[in-house]
FILO-155050 format. One record per residue (C-alpha): x, y, z; residue in one letter; residue number from 1. Coordinates in steps of 0.5 Angstrom, whole numbers, plus 500, padded with zeros to 3 digits. Each point is the difference from the previous one (the first is absolute). Last residue first. Layout:
<sites>
[[X, Y, Z], 'A', NUM]
...
</sites>
This chain:
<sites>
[[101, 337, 571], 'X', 573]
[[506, 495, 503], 'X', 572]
[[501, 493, 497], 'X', 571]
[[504, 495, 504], 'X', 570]
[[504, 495, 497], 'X', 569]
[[504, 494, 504], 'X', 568]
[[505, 495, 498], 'X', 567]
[[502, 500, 494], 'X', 566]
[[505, 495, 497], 'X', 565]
[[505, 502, 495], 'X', 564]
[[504, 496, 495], 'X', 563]
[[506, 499, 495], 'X', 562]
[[504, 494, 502], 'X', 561]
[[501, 495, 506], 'X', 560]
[[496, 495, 501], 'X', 559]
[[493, 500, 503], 'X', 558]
[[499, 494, 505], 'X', 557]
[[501, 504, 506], 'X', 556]
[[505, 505, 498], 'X', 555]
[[506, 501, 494], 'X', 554]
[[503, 507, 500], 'X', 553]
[[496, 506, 497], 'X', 552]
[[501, 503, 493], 'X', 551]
[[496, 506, 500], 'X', 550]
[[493, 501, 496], 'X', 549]
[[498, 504, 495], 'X', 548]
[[493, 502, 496], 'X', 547]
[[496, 498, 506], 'X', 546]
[[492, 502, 499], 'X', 545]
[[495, 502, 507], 'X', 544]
[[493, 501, 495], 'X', 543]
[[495, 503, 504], 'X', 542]
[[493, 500, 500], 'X', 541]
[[494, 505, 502], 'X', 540]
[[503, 506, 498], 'X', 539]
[[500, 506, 500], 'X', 538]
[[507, 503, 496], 'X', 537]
[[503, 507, 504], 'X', 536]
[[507, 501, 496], 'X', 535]
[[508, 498, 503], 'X', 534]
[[497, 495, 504], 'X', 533]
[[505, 498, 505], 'X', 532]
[[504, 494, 500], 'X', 531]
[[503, 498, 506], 'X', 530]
[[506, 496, 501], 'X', 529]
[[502, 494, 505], 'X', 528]
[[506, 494, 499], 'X', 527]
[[506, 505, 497], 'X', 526]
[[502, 501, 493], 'X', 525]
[[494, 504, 499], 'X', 524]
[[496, 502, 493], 'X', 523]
[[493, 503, 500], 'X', 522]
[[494, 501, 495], 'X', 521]
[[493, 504, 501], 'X', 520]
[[493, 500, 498], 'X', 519]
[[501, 497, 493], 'X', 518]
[[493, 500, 496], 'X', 517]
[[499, 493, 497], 'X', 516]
[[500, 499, 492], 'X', 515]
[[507, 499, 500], 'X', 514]
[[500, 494, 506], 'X', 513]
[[496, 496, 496], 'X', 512]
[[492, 501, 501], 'X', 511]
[[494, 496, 501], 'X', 510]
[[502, 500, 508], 'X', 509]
[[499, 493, 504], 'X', 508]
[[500, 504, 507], 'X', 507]
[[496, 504, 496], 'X', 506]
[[500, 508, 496], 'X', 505]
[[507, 503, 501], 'X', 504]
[[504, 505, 504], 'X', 503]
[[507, 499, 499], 'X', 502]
[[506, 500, 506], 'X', 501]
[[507, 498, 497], 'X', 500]
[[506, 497, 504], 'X', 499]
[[508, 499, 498], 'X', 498]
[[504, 496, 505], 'X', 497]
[[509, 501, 500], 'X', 496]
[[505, 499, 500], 'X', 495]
[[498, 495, 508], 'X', 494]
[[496, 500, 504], 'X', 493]
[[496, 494, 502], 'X', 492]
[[493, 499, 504], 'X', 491]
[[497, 506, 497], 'X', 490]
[[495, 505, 503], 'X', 489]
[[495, 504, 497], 'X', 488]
[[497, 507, 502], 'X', 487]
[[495, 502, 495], 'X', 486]
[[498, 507, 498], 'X', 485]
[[494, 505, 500], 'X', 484]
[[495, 495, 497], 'X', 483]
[[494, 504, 498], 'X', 482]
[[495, 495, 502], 'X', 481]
[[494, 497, 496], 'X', 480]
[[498, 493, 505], 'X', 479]
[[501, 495, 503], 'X', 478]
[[508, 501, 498], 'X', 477]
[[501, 493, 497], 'X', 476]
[[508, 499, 498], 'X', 475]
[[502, 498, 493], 'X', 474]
[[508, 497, 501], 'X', 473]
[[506, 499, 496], 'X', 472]
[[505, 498, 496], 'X', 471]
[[502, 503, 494], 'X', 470]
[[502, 500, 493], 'X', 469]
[[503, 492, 500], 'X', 468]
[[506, 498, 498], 'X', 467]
[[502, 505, 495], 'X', 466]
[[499, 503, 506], 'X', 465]
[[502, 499, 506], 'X', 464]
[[504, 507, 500], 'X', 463]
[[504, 498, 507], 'X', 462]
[[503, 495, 495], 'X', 461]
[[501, 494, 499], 'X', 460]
[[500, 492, 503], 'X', 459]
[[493, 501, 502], 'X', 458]
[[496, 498, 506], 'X', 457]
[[493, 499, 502], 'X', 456]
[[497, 507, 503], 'X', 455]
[[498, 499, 507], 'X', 454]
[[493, 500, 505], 'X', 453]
[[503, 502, 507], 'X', 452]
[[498, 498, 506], 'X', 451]
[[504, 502, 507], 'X', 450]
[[498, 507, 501], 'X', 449]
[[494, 498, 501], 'X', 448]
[[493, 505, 499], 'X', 447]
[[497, 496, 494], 'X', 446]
[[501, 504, 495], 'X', 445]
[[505, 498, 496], 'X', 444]
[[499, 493, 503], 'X', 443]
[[494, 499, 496], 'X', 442]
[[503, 500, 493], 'X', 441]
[[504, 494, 503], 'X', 440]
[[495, 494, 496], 'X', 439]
[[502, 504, 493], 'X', 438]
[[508, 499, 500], 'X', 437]
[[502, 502, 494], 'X', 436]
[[496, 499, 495], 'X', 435]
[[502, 498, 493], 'X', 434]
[[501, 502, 494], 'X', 433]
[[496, 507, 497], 'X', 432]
[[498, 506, 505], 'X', 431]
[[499, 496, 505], 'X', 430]
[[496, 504, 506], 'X', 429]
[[500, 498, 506], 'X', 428]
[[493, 500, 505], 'X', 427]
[[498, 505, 505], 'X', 426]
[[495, 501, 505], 'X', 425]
[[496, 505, 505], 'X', 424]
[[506, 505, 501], 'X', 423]
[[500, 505, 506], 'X', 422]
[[501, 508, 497], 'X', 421]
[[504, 502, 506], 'X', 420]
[[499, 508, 500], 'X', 419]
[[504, 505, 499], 'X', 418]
[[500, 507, 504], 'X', 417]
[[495, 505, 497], 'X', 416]
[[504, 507, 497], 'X', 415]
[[499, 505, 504], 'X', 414]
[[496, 506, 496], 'X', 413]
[[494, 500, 504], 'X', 412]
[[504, 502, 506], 'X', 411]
[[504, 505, 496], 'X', 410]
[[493, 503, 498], 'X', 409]
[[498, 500, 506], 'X', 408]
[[506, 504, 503], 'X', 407]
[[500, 505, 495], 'X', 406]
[[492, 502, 502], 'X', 405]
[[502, 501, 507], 'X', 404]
[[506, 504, 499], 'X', 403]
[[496, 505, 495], 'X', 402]
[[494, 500, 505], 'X', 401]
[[505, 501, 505], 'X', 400]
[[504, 506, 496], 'X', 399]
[[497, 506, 500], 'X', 398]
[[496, 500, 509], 'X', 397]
[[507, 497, 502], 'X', 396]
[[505, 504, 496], 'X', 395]
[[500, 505, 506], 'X', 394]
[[500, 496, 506], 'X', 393]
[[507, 497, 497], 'X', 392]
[[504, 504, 501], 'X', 391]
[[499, 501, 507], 'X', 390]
[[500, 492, 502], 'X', 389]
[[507, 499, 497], 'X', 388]
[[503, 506, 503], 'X', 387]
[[497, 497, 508], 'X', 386]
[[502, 494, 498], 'X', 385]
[[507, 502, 498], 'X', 384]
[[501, 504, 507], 'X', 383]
[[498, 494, 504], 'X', 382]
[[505, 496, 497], 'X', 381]
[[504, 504, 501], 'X', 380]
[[499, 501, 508], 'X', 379]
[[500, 493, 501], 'X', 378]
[[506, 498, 496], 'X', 377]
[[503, 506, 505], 'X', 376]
[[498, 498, 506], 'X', 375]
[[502, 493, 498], 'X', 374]
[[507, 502, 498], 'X', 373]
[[502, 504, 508], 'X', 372]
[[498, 494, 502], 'X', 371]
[[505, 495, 497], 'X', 370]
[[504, 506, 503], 'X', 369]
[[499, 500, 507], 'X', 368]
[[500, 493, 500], 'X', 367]
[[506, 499, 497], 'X', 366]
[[504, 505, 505], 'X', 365]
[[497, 497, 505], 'X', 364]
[[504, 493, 499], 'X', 363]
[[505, 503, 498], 'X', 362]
[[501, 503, 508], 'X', 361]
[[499, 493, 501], 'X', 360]
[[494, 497, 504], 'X', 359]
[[497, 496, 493], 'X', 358]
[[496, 495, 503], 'X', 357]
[[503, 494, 504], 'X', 356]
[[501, 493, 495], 'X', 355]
[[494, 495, 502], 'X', 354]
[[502, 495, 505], 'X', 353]
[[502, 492, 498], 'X', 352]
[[495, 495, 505], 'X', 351]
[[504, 496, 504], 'X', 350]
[[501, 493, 499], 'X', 349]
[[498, 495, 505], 'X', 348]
[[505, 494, 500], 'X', 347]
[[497, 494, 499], 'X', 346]
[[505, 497, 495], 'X', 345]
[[506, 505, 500], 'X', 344]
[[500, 506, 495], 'X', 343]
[[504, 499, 494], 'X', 342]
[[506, 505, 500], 'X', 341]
[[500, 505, 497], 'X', 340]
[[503, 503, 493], 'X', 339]
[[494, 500, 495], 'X', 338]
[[495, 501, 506], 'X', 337]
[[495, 505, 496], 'X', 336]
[[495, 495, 498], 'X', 335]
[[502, 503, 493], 'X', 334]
[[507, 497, 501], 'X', 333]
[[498, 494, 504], 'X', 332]
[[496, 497, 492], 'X', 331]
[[492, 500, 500], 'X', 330]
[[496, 495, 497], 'X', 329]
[[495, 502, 496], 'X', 328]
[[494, 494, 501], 'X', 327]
[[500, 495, 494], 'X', 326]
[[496, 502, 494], 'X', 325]
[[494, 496, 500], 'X', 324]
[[500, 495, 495], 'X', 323]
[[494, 500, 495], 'X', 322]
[[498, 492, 497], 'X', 321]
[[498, 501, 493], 'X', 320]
[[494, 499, 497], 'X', 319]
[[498, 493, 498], 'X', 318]
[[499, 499, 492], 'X', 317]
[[494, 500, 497], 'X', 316]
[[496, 494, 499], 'X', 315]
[[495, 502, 495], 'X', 314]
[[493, 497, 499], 'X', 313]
[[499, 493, 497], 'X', 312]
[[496, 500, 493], 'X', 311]
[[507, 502, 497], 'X', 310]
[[503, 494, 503], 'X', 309]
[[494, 495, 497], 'X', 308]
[[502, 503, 494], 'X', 307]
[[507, 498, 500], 'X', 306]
[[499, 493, 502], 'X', 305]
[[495, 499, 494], 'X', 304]
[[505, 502, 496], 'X', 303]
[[504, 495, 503], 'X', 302]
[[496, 495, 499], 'X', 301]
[[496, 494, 503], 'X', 300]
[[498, 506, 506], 'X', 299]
[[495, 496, 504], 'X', 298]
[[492, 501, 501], 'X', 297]
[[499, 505, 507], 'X', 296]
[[496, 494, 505], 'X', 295]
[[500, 506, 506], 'X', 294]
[[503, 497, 506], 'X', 293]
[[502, 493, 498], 'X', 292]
[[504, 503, 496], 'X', 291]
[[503, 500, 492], 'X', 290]
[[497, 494, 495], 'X', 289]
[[502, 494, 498], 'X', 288]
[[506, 500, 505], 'X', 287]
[[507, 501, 495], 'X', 286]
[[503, 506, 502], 'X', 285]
[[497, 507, 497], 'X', 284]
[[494, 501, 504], 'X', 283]
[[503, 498, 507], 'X', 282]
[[506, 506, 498], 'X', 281]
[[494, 505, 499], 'X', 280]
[[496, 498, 507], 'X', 279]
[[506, 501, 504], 'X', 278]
[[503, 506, 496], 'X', 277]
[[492, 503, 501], 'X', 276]
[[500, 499, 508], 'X', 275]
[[508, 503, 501], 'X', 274]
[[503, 494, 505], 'X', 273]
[[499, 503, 509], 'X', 272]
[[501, 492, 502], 'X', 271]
[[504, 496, 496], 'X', 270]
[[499, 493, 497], 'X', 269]
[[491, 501, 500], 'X', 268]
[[501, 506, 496], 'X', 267]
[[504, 497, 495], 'X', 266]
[[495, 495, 498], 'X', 265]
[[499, 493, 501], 'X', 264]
[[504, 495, 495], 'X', 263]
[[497, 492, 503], 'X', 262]
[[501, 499, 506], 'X', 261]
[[503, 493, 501], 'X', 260]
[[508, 502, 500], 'X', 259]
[[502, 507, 504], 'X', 258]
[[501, 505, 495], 'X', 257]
[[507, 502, 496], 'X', 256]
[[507, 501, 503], 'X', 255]
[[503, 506, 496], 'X', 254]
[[507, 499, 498], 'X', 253]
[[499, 500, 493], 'X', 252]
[[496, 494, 501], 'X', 251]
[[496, 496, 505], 'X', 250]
[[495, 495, 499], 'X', 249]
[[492, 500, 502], 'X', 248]
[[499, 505, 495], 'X', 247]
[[498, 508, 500], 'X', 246]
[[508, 503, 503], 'X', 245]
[[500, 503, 506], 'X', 244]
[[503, 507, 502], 'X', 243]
[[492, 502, 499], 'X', 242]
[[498, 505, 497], 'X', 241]
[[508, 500, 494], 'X', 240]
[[498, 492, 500], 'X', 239]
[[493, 501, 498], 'X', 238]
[[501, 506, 495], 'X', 237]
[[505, 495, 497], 'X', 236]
[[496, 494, 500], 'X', 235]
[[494, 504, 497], 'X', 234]
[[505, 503, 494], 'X', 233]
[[502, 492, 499], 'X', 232]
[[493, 498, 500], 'X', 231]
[[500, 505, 494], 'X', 230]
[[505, 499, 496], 'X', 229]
[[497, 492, 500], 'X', 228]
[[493, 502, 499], 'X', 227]
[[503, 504, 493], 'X', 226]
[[505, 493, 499], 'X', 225]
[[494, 496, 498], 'X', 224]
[[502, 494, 498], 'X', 223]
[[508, 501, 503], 'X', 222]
[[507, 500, 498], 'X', 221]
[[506, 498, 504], 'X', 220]
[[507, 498, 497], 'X', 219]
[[505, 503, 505], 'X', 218]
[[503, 506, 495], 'X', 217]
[[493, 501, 496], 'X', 216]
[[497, 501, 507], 'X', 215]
[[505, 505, 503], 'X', 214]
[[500, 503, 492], 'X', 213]
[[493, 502, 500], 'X', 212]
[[500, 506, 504], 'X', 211]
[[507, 499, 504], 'X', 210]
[[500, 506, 504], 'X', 209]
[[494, 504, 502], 'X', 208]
[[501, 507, 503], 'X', 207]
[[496, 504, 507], 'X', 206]
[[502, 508, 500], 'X', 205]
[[502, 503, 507], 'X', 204]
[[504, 505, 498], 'X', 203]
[[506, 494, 502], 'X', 202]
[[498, 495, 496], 'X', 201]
[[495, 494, 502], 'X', 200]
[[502, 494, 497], 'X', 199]
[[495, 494, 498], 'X', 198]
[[503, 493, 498], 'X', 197]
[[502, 497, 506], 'X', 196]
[[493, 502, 503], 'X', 195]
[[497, 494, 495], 'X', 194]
[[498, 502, 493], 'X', 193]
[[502, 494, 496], 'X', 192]
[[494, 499, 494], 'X', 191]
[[502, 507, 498], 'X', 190]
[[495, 501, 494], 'X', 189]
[[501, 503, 493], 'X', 188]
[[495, 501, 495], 'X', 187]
[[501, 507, 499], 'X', 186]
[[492, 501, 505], 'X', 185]
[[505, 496, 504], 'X', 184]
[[505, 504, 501], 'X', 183]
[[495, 506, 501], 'X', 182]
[[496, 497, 505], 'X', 181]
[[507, 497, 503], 'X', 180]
[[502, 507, 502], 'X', 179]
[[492, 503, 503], 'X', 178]
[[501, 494, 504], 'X', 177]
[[507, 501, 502], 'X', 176]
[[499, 507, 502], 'X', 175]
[[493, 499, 504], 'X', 174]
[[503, 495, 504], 'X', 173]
[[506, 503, 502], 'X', 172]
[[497, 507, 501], 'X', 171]
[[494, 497, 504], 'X', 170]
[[506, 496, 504], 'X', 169]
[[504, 507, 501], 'X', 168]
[[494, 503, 503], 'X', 167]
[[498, 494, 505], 'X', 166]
[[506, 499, 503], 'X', 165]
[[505, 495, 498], 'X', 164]
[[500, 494, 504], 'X', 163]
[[507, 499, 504], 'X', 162]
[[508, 500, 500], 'X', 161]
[[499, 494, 494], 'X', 160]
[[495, 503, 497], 'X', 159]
[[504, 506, 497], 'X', 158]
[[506, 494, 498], 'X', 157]
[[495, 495, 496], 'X', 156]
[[498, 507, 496], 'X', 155]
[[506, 501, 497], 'X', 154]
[[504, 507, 502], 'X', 153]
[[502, 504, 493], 'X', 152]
[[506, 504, 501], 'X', 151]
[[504, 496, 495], 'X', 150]
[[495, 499, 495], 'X', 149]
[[503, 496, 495], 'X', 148]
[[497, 500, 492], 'X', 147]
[[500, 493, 497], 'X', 146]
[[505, 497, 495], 'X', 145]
[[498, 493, 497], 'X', 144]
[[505, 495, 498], 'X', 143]
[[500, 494, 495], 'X', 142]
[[506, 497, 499], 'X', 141]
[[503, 495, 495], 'X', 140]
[[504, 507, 498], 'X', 139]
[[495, 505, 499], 'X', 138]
[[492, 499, 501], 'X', 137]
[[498, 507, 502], 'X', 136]
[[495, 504, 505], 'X', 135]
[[501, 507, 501], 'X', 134]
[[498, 505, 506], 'X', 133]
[[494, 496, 503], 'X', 132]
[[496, 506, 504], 'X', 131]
[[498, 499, 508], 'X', 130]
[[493, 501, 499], 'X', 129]
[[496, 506, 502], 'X', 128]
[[504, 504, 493], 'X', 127]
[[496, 497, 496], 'X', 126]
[[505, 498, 494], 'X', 125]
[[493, 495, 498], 'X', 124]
[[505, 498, 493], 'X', 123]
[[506, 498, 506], 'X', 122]
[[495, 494, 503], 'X', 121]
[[500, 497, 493], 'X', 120]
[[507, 500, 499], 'X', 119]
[[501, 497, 507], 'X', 118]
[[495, 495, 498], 'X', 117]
[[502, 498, 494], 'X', 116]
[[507, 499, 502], 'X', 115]
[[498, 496, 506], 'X', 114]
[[495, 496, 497], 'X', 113]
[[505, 498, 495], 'X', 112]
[[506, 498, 505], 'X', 111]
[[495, 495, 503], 'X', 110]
[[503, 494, 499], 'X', 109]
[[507, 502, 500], 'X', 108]
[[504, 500, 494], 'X', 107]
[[501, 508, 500], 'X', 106]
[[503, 498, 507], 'X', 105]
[[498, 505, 505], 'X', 104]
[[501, 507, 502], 'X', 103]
[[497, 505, 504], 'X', 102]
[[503, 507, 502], 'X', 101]
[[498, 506, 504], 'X', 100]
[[503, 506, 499], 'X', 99]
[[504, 505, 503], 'X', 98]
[[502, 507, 497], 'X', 97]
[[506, 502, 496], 'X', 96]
[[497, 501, 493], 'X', 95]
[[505, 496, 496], 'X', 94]
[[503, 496, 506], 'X', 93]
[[492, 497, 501], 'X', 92]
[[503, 498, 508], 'X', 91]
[[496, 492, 502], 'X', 90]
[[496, 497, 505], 'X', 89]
[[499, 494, 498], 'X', 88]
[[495, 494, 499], 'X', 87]
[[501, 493, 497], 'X', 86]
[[497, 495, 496], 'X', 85]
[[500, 492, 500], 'X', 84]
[[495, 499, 506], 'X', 83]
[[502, 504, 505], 'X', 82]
[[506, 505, 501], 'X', 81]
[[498, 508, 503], 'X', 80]
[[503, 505, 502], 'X', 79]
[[507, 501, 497], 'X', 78]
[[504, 505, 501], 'X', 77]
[[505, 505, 495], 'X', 76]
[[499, 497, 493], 'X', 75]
[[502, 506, 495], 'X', 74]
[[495, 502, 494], 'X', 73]
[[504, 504, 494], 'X', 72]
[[504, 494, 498], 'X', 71]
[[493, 497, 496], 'X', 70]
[[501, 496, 507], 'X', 69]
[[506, 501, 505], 'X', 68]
[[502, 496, 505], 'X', 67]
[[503, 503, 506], 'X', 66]
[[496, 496, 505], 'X', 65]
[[500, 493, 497], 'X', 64]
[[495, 496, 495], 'X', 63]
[[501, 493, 498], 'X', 62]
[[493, 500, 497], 'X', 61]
[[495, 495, 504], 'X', 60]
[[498, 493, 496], 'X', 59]
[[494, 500, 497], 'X', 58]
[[496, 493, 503], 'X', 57]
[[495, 498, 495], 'X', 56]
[[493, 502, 501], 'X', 55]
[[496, 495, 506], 'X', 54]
[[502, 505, 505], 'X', 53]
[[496, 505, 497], 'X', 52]
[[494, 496, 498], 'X', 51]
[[501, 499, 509], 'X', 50]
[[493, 501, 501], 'X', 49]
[[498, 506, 505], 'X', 48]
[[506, 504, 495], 'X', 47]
[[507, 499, 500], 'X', 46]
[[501, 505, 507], 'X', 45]
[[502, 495, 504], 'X', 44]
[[504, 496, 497], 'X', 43]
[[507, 501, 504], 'X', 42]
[[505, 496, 497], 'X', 41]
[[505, 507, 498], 'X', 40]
[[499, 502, 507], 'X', 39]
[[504, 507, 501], 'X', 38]
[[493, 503, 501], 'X', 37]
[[502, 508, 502], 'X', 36]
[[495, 503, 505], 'X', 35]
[[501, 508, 499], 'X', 34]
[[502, 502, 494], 'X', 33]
[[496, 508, 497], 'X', 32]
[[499, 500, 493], 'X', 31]
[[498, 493, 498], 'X', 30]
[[501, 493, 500], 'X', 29]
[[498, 499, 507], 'X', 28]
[[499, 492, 502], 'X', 27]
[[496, 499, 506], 'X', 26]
[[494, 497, 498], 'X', 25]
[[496, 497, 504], 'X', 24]
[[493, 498, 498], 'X', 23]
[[494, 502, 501], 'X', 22]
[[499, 505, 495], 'X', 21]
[[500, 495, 495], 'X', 20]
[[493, 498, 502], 'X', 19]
[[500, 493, 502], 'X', 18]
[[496, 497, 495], 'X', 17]
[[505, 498, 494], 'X', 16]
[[500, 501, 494], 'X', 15]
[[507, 503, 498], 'X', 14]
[[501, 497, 492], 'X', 13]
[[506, 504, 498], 'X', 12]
[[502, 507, 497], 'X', 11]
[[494, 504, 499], 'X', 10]
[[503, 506, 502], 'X', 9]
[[503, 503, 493], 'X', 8]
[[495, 496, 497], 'X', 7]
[[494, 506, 501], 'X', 6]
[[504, 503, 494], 'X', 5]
[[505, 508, 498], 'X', 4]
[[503, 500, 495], 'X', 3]
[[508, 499, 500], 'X', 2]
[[504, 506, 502], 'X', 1]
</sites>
C-alpha cells in the first residue's frame, strides 16, 4: 500500500458556500445498494464549482454482468454509473464472499486520486469503516475492491419508517464521531458522509463506507475538511431526530425545512425530541454558535464532538416491554364435556352433583382398615417417644455441658458466606504493543450485560503470543482484600479462553507479570468461568490477564478471528 497523505482527499477545488451536507446525493457506492443512479449526464456530485466538469470526459468501461477482473472478481450487478465510473456488486470467487467493486478508466481524470485515496483509507484498517480490500490499475483499468455488507441497513432506509429514538441516535452520533475523529487524526477526511453512507448491522454497530474514496470518485475537496465532517455528523443526528433534513431542499427521501426560517432546533421540529441530542446536533451544524437557549460554542471538529458526547449523561436503552402471558384456556375435555352435546344458548345448566359416599360393603371395609392403620401409628409413635425420653433422662446432667460446648464450637467454625467486593475503578493494562479498547474498560463493570470491552483480533492462536503476552485489565478493590475468587463472563466461546488473576501494586503496576503474585488461573471453552484463589493474597489491586482467546465469527465492526470480549466481572471476598 502506498503511504499514507492528506492529498488522498484533496482531489479538486470545491469552495462553495453551500455546506456539502446539503446536497442531494443519491448514489450508493458502497456496502448495501439501495438508490441506483443510472444517469451517466448527471453533475451533481462534481463538486459546488463544477472543476470536475470541466476535467476531460472519461468514457465508462464496457463492463457487463459476468465480467471478471484480475479473473478472481466476478461482476454481478451494477449500482451506480455516473461521471465516467461505475460501482458493482460483485463475488470475490477466491474467498467466496461478496464485494463491492468501483471501477473507471485509468485515463480518467480522477483515476489517481481514487487510487491514492483508497490506499490511504486501507492503511487506517479501523474496522468502524467499511474496509477497502485492494486497489489496482490492470488493463487500462482502475478498480478498487471494498468490503459488502449484506446485513447492513443504511440509514436512509431506517428514516424512512420514522425518526430513531433517542438511545439508537446517541449510539449514531457518538459512534461515527469517535470514528471520523480517528480518521482524521490519520489525516483522512469523509467530505460525503451523508445517510447513504452510514449502515447499521445487524448487532447493532454503526459503519462508515467510502472514507475518502466517494470524495476522490466525484472530485470534491474542501478548505477545512474537519468543519466539513463535522456538519455532516450534526445533519446526521438532525435527520435521525427529526425525520427531516437540516436545509430548505430535500434530499435522501427526507423533506427539508419550511423556507425562510432559518435552521431552528430539533426540538422545535418534533415534540418529545431528547434536550442534549437537540442542543448537540445545533453545536455541530453550521450556526455560529449552538442554541439560542444556552449559547454553548460550536463543535468545529470531530474530536471536539466527542468530548461534548462524553459531557452528555448516558442514554441507556429503554426497558423492554413485559407481556403478560395469555389467560389459560381450557380445552372440553378438562371441562368434562368431551362427547356432549353444546348446551343451547340461554338454556340454564344444571349444576353437576358430587359422587355419593362410599355406601358399599367395600366401602366399609376401607374404612375399617384405614383406621385400623392410624391406631396403630399412633400407638408406635407413642411408645418410641416414650423410650427416647427414658434414655435420655440419664445422660442429661454429663452430657449438656458437653453438648453445649460442641455446639458452640461447630457455631464458630461455620465457614463466613462470600461477600461481593464492589470495584471502585479500573484501567487496561498493555503490557507491550498497543491497547485494546481502553474507553470500554468501564463496560466490565458496569452492571449491563450488553457492553463488553473486546480484544483486537489476531490471525493465530488461541496462545496470543508471540503476538503479545497477554491482554488484560487491573481493577481497584478500594481497598486491601482477600479475593476469593472471580466470576467472568465472555461474549464468545469457543477452544478455548485462559485467564489468570495476579495481586499487584496499582492500576499502572511497576512490575511485569512475572514479578506479580498469581491468585488463580482458569481455562473454558464455554462463555463464563470462575477462577478461584488457589492461596489466600490481600490485595487491593487485581490484574485480570488473558493468555488465550477462541476463534469467534465476525460481529459488528470486528472480523472474524482469534478474540474474546468480557462482559461482566464480579469479584467475591
Amino acid at each position: 500500500m502506498a503511504e499514507r497523505s492528506t492529498a488522498a482527499v484533496d482531489v479538486a477545488d470545491n469552495s462553495g458556500d453551500e455546506p456539502l451536507t446539503a446536497k442531494a446525493d443519491q448514489s450508493t457506492a458502497d456496502g448495501v445498494a439501495q438508490n441506483r443512479e443510472r444517469d451517466t449526464d448527471d453533475n451533481e456530485a462534481q463538486g459546488s464549482n463544477g472543476t470536475a466538469g470541466s476535467a476531460e470526459k472519461a468514457s465508462t468501461p464496457e463492463l457487463h454482468s459476468g465480467h471478471k477482473l484480475a479473473r478472481r472478481y466476478r461482476l454481478e450487478e451494477c449500482v451506480t454509473r455516473l461521471d465516467g465510473f461505475s460501482s458493482w456488486r460483485a463475488v470475490d470467487e477466491k474467498l467466496r464472499r461478496a464485494v463491492g467493486v468501483h471501477v473507471l478508466p485509468a485515463h480518467h481524470a480522477r483515476a489517481r486520486s481514487v487510487l491514492a485515496a483508497a490506499r490511504s483509507s486501507a492503511l487506517l484498517g479501523d474496522p468502524r469503516f467499511v474496509q477497502v480490500l485492494d486497489a489496482v490499475e490492470e488493463n487500462d483499468l482502475v478498480y478498487v475492491v471494498h468490503e459488502w455488507l449484506p446485513d447492513a441497513t443504511e440509514l436512509t432506509t431506517l428514516l424512512s419508517a420514522g425518526p430513531l429514538e433517542p438511545h439508537d441516535a446517541y449510539q449514531l452520533v457518538s459512534q461515527v464521531s469517535s470514528a471520523m475523529a480517528a480518521a482524521h487524526r490519520e489525516g483522512l477526511a469523509h467530505l460525503r458522509l451523508n445517510p447513504n453512507a452510514v449502515l447499521r448491522t445487524s448487532t447493532g454497530q454503526w459503519r462508515i463506507r467510502g472514507l475518502a474514496v466517494n470524495a476522490a470518485l466525484r472530485g470534491i475537496s474542501s478548505d477545512t475538511p474537519q468543519r466539513t465532517d463535522t456538519e455532516a455528523i450534526g445533519a446526521l443526528l438532525y435527520a435521525a431526530l427529526t425525520q427531516r433534513w437540516p436545509y430548505e431542499n430535500d434530499a435522501y427521501g427526507l423533506a427539508g425545512l419550511p423556507k425562510d426560517i432559518g435552521l431552528i432546533p430539533p426540538d422545535q421540529v418534533r415534540a418529545g425530541i431528547h434536550r442534549g441530542l437537540s442542543e448537540l446536533s445545533m453545536r455541530a451544524l453550521a450556526n455560529d454558535g449552538a442554541t439560542a437557549s444556552r449559547h454553548e460554542s460550536p463543535c468545529t471538529t470531530p474530536e471536539e464532538l466527542v468530548k461534548a458526547i462524553g459531557e452528555m449523561p448516558r442514554i441507556r436503552p429503554p426497558e423492554p416491554a413485559f407481556t403478560a402471558p395469555p389467560e389459560y384456556q381450557h380445552t372440553s375435555y378438562q371441562q368434562g364435556t368431551y362427547g356432549r352435546p353444546a348446551p343451547h344458548p340461554g338454556a340454564t345448566q344444571p349444576v353437576p352433583t358430587p359422587p355419593p359416599p362410599l355406601q358399599s360393603r367395600t366401602g366399609k371395609a376401607l374404612k375399617w382398615a384405614v383406621s385400623a392403620l392410624l391406631i396403630a401409628a399412633l400407638g408406635l409413635g407413642s411408645w418410641q417417644l416414650a423410650d427416647a425420653l427414658m434414655d435420655q433422662g440419664g445422660k442429661a446432667g454429663n452430657d449438656t455441658q458437653t453438648q453445649t460446648q460442641d455446639g458452640n464450637e461447630k457455631n464458630g467454625n461455620k465457614p463466613k458466606p462470600a461477600q461481593p467486593i464492589q470495584i471502585q475503578g479500573a484501567r487496561e493494562y498493555v503490557a507491550s504493543g498497543d491497547a485494546q479498547a481502553p474507553e470500554a474498560v468501564g463496560n466490565t463493570y458496569d452492571g449491563n450485560s450488553s457492553t463488553y470491552w473486546r480484544t483486537r483480533r489476531y490471525n493465530a492462536g488461541p496462545r496470543l503470543a508471540p503476538y503479545k503476552p497477554g491482554v488484560g485489565i487491573v481493577y481497584d478493590l478500594g481497598s486491601a482484600r482477600t479475593v476469593a475468587s472471580a466470576s467472568i463472563a465472555l461474549r464468545y466461546g469457543g477452544d478455548h479462553t485462559t485467564v489468570h488473576l495476579y495481586a499487584t501494586d496499582s492500576l499502572t503496576p511497576s512490575t511485569g507479570v512475572d514479578g506479580m503474585k498469581e491468585i488463580g488461573t482458569q481455562t473454558t471453552s464455554g462463555t463464563s468461568l470462575t477462577v478461584k484463589a488457589a492461596k489466600s493474597l490481600k490485595t487491593r489491586f487485581v490484574l485480570l490477564w488473558i493468555t488465550d482467546v477462541p476463534q469467534a465469527p465476525s460481529d459488528g465492526y470486528s472480523g472474524a478471528g482469534y478474540k474474546q470480549a468480557i462482559t461482566d466481572v464480579k469479584f467475591t471476598g
